[in-house]
C-alpha positions as CSV (number, residue, x, y, z in Angstrom):
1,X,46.4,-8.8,-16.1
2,X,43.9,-9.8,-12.9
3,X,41.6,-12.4,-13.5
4,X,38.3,-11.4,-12.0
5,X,35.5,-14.0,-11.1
6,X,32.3,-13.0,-10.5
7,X,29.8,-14.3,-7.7
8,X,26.5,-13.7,-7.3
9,X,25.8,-16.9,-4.5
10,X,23.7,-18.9,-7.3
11,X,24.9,-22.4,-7.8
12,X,27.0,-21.3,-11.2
13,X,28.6,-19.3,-10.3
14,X,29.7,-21.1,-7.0
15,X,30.3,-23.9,-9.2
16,X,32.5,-21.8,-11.6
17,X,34.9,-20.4,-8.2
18,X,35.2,-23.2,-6.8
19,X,35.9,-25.6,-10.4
20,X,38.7,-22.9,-11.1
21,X,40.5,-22.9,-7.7
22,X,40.2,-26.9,-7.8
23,X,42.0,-26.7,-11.4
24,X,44.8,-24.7,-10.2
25,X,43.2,-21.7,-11.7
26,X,44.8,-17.8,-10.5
27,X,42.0,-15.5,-9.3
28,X,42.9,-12.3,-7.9
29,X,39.6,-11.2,-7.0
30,X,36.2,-12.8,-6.3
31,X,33.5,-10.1,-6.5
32,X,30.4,-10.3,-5.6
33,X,27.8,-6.8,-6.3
34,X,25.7,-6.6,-3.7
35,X,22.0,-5.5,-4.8
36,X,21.1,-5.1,-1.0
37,X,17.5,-6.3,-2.2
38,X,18.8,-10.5,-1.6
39,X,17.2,-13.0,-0.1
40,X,18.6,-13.3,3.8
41,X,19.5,-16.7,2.7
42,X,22.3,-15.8,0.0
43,X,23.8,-13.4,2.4
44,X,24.4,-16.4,5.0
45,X,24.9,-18.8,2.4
46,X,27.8,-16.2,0.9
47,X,29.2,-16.0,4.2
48,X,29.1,-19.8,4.3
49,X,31.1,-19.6,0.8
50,X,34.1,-17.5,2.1
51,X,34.5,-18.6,5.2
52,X,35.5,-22.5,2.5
53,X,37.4,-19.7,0.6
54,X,39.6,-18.3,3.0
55,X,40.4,-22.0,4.5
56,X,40.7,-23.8,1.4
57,X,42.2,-21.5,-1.1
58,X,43.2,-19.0,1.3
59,X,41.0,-16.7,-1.2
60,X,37.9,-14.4,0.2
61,X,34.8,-12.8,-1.5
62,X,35.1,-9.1,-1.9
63,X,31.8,-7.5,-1.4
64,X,30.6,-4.5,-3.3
65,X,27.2,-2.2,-2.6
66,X,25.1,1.0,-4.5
67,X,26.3,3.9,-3.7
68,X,22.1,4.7,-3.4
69,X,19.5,2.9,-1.7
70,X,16.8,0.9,-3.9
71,X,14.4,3.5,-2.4
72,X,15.8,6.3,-3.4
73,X,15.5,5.3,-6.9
74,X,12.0,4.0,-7.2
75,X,11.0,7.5,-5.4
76,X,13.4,9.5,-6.8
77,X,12.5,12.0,-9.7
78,X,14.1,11.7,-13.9
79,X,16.7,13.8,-13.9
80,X,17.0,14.1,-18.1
81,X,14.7,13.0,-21.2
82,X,11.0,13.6,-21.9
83,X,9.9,11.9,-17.7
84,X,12.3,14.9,-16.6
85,X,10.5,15.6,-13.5
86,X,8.2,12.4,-13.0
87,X,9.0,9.9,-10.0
88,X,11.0,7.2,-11.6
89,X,9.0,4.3,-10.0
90,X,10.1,0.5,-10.1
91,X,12.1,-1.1,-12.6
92,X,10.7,-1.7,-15.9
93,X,11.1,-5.2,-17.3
94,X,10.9,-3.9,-21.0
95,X,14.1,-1.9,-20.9
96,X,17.2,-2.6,-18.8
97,X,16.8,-2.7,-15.0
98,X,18.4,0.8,-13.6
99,X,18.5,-1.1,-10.1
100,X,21.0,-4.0,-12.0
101,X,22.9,-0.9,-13.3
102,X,23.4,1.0,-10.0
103,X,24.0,-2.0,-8.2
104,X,25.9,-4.2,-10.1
105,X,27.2,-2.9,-12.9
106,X,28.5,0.6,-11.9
107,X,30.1,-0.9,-8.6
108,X,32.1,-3.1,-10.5
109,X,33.0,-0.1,-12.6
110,X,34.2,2.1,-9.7
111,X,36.4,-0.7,-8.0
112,X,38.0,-1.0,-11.7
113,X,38.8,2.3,-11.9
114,X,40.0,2.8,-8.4
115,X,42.0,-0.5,-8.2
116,X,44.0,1.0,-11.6
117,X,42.9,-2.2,-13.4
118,X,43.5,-1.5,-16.7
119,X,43.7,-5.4,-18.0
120,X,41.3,-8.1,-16.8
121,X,39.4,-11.0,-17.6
122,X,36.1,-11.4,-15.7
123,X,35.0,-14.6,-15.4
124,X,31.5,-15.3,-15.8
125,X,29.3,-18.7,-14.1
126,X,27.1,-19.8,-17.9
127,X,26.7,-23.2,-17.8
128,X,27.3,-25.2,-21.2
129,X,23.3,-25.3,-21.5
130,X,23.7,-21.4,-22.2
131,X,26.3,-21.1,-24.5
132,X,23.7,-19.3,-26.7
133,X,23.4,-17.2,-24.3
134,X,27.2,-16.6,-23.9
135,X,27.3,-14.1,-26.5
136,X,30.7,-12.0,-26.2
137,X,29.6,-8.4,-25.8
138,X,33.1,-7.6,-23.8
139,X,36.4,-9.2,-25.3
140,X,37.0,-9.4,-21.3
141,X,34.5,-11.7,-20.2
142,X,35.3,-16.1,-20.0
143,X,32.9,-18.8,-19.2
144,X,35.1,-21.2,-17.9
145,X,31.8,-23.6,-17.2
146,X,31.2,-23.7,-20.7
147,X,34.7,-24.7,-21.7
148,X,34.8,-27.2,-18.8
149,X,31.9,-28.3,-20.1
150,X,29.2,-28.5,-17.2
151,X,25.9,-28.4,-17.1
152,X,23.5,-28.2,-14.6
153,X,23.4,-31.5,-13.5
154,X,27.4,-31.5,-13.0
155,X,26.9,-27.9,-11.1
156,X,24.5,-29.9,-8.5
157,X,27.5,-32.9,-8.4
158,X,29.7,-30.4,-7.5
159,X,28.1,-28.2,-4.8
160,X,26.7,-31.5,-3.4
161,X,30.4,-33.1,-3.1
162,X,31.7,-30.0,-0.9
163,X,28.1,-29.4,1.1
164,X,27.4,-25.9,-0.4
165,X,23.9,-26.5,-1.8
166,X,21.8,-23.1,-1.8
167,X,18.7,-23.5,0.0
168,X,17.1,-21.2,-2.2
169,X,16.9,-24.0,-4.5
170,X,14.2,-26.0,-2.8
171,X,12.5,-23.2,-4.0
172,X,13.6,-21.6,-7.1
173,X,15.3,-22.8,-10.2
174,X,17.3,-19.9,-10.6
175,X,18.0,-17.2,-8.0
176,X,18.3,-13.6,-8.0
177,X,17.2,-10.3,-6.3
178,X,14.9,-11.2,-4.4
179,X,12.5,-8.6,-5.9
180,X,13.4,-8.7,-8.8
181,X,10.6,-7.8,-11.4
182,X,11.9,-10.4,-14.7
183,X,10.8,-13.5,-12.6
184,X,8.7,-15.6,-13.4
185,X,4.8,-15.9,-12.1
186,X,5.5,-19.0,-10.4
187,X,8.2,-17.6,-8.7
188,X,6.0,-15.1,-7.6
189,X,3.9,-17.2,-6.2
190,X,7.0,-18.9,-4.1
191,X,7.6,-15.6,-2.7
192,X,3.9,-15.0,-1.7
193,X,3.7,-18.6,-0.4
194,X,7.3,-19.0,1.4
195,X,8.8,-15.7,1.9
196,X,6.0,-13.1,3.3
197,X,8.4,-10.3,4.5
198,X,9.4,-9.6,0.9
199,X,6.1,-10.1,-0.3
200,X,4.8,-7.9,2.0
201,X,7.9,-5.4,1.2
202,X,6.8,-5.6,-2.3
203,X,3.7,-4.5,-1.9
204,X,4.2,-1.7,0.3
205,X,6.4,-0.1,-2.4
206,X,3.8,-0.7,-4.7
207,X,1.1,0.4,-3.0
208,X,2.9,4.1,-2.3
209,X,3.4,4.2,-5.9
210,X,0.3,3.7,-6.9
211,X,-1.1,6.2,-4.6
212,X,0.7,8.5,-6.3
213,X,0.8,10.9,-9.3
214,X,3.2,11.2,-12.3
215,X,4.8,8.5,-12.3
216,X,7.0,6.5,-14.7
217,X,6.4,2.9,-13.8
218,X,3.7,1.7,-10.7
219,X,3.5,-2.0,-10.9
220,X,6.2,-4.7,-10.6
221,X,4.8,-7.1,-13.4
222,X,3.0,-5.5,-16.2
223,X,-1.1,-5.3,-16.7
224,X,-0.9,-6.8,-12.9
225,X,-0.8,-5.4,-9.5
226,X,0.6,-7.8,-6.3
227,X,-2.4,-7.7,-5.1
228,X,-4.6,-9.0,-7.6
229,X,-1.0,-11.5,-7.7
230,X,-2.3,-12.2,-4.3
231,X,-5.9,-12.4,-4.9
232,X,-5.5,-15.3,-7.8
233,X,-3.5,-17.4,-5.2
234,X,-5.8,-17.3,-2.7
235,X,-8.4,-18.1,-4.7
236,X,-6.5,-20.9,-6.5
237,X,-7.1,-19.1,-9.8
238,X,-3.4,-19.7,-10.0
239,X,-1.1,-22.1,-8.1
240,X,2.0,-23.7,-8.7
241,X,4.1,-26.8,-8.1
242,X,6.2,-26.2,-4.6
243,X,9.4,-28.0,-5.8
244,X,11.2,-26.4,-9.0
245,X,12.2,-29.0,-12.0
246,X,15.9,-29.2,-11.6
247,X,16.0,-31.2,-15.0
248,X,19.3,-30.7,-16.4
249,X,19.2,-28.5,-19.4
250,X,22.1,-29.8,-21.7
251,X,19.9,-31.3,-23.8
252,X,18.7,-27.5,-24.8
């Protein structure tokens, strides 16, 4: 049996390593899945993370990537179905993201299969706000947070106590792929606002895509280009608060 954590560099899942290796707790791996589409933050902030790993706990990360480019996909053609043909185009937030697939879940998958893991529990960072959310799909997966019973408020207490606060937070509630098309419009506008290369990134993809014929999906948000995105900033049609509410959601 290994006991697999997973990381993704958000403050849960942080939390939830470094809770388990404070308990005592055996972990034979730490994964992170590496979408190649984060934030330069997380990446330094990740390298932060292990380097308190490997000195602490004598543990270290163990980084996984797609065996594509994002790229390649978004200009790449449907290989099967009735799109057989069409350019496959960005991911669609009314179906299941085929980026998250390639680079996260069939990673994982592959170092699985060619670790000959055949027993594991993968540990997963839901705080005990989400236990709705913590639905068992896979008899595999744990959410130690959620039988330690911590919210989000005690996630902050504990990344605070051993100085490994995201700085993504000052902007975001919740942190992700940087382009990733399921967040919210006010996160859009903090990218827009605070993080211009991948805003400008954004668009160029985009922009190519909706140049171009026979295509699956053109847009990142639906009914709504980055540019008009842009447009409504500018022209205050649309503007948020700078500072995320980090109420704690226990209460939910």
């Amino acid at each position: 049996m290994k006991h697999i954590a997973m990381v993704s560099g958000g403050r849960d899942s942080t939390a939830m390593v470094e809770k388990m290796l404070q308990e005592g707790r055996d972990l034979d791996y730490i994964i992170f899945t590496d979408t190649e589409q984060e934030f330069g933050f997380m990446y330094e902030y990740l390298d932060k993370f292990n380097d308190r790993l490997k000195s602490v706990y004598g543990k270290e990360i163990t980084y996984l990537k797609p065996k594509s480019k994002f790229e390649d996909w978004a200009f790449g053609k449907v290989t099967r179905g009735d799109r057989k043909g069409m350019t496959r185009g960005l991911p669609m937030i009314t179906v299941v993201c085929y980026w998250k697939r390639e680079s996260k879940v069939y990673p994982f998958d592959r170092f699985i299969k060619e670790n000959n893991i055949t027993e594991y529990t993968q540990y997963i960072g839901y705080t005990y706000s989400e236990r709705k959310r913590a639905v068992v799909k896979d008899t595999r997966q744990s959410f130690p947070l959620i039988d330690y019973k911590m919210c989000e408020a005690d996630v902050d207490r504990l990344l605070e106590s051993i100085d490994m606060v995201n700085p993504l937070y000052n902007h975001f509630s919740r942190t992700g792929c940087a382009m990733c098309p399921y967040q919210s419009e006010r996160s859009m506008y903090t990218l827009w606002k605070n993080y211009k290369d991948t805003w400008e990134y954004m668009k160029t993809i985009e922009n190519k895509l909706l140049n171009m014929d026979s295509v699956v999906n053109k847009t990142w948000k639906i009914g709504v280009t980055i540019q008009e995105l842009e447009d409504s900033f500018i022209e205050n049609k649309k503007s948020f608060s700078d500072v995320p509410d980090k109420a704690c959601e226990c209460a939910i």
